[in-house]
C-alpha positions as CSV (number, residue, x, y, z in Angstrom):
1,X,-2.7,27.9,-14.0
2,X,-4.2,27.6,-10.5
3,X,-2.9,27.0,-7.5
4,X,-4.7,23.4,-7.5
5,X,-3.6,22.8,-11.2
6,X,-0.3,23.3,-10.4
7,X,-0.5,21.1,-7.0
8,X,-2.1,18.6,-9.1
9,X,0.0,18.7,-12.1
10,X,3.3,18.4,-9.6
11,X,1.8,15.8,-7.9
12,X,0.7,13.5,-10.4
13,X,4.1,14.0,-12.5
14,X,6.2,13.0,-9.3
15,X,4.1,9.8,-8.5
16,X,4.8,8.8,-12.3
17,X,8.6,9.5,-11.8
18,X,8.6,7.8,-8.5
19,X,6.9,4.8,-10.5
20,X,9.1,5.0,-13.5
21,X,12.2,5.3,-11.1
22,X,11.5,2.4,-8.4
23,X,9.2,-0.1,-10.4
24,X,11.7,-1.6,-12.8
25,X,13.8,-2.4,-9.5
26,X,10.8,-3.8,-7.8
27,X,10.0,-6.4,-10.7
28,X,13.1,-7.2,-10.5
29,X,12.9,-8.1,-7.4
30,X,9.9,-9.8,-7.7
31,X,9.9,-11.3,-10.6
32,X,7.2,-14.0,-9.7
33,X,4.8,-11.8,-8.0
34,X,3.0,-8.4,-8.5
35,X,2.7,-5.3,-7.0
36,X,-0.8,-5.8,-5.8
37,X,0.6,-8.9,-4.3
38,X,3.0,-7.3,-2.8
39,X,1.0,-4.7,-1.5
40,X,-1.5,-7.4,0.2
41,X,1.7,-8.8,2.1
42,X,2.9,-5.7,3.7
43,X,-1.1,-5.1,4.9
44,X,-0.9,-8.3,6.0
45,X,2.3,-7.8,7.6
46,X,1.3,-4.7,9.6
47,X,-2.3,-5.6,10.7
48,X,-3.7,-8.2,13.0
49,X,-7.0,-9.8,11.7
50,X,-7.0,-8.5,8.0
51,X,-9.8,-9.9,6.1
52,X,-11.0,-9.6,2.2
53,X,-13.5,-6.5,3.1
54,X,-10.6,-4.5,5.0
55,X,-8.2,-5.7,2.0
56,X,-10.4,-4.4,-0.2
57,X,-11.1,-0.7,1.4
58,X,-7.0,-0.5,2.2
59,X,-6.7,-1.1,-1.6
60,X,-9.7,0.6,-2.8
61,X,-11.1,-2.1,-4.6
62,X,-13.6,-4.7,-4.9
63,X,-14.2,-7.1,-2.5
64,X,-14.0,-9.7,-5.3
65,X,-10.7,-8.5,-6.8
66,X,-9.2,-8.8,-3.2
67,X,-10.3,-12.1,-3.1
68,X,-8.5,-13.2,-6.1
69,X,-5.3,-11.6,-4.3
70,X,-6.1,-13.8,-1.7
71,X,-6.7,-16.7,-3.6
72,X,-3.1,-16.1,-5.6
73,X,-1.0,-15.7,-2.0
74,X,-2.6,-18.7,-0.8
75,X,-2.0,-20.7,-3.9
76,X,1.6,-19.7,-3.4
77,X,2.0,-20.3,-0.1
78,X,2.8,-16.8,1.2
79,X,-0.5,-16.2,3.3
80,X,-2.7,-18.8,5.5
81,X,-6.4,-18.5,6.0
82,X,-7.0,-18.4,10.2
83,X,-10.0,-18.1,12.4
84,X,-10.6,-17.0,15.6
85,X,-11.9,-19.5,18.0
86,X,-14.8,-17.3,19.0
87,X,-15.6,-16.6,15.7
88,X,-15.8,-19.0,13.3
89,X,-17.5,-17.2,10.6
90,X,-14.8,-14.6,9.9
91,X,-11.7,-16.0,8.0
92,X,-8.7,-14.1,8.2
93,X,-5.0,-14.0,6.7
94,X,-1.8,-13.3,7.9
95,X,1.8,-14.2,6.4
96,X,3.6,-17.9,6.0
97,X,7.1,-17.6,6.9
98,X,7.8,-17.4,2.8
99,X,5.1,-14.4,3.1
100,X,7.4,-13.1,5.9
101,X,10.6,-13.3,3.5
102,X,8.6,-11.5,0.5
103,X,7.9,-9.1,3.1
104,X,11.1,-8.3,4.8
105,X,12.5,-8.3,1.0
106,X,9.9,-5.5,0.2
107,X,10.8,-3.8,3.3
108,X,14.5,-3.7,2.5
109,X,13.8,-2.5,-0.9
110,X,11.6,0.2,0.6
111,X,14.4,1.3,2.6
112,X,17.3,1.4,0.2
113,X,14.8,3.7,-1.8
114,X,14.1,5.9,1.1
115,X,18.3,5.9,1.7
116,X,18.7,7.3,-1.9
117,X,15.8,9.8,-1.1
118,X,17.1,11.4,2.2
119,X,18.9,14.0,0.8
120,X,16.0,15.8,-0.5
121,X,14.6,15.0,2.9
122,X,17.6,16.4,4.9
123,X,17.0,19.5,3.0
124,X,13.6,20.4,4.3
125,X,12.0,22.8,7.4
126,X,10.6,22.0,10.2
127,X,8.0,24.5,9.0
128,X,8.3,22.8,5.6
129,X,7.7,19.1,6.4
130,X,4.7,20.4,8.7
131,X,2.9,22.5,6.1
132,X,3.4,19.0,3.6
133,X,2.1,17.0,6.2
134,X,-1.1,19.3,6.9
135,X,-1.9,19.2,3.1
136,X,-1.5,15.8,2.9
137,X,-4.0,15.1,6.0
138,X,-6.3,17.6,4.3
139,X,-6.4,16.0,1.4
140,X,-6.2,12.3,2.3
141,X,-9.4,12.8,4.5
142,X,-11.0,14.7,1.6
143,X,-10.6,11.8,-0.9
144,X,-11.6,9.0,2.1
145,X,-14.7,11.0,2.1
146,X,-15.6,11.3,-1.4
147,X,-14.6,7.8,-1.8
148,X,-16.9,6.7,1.0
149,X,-19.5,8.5,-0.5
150,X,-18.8,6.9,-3.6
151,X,-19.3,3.8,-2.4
152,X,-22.6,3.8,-0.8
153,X,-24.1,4.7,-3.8
């Protein structure tokens, strides 16, 4: 097997455990709501101005499938449309104060997960977590790429 098979294959089988291990607990938690939902509300949370086109490239989807998200949080009440008075034509989203609570729910989630995580963390280099993070980069930018060109075609 080759180096990249065996990146690949370790990669792909530690995102399914992750998902087998923390998804059950997140349905749980969200019984009512789903994980693309859920993943539209911490965007939201974190960026100023979020709109269906820069939903749609965080989540690498269609513009229309974002805007069906959209359409769910605000039937729900955990998102508002705004605008900005000098532009009227845009229409952005940001979080109701029930978005807020789904989100700081999600973040404390996020955090007991990373709590029962640290002590593969704690065991790591310097060097270690540097070469991880370099691949990562590498990688990341490689995919943004292809997935760019992807998309103009």
């Amino acid at each position: 097997m080759t180096k990249q098979a065996q990146i690949m294959a370790s990669l792909t089988d530690l995102f399914n455990k992750i998902n087998a291990h923390y998804r059950p607990q997140m349905e749980a938690e969200f019984t009512n709501i789903s994980l693309s939902e859920i993943e539209t509300i911490e965007y939201i949370a974190k960026n100023p101005q979020v709109n269906v086109t820069r939903l749609a490239q965080h989540l690498y989807m269609t513009r229309g499938a974002a805007s069906k998200i959209t359409q769910k949080l605000l039937k729900k009440g955990l998102i508002e449309r705004f605008q900005l008075p000098e532009n009227k034509k845009e229409i952005y989203f940001r979080l109701t104060s029930e978005g807020q609570k789904i989100n700081t729910r999600h973040e404390n989630l996020h955090q007991k997960f990373s709590e029962n995580d640290q002590i593969v963390f704690d065991q790591l280099t310097d060097e270690s977590v540097s070469n991880i993070l370099d691949f990562l980069e590498q990688y990341n930018a490689h995919l943004d790429q292809s997935i760019r060109k992807n998309l103009e075609k």
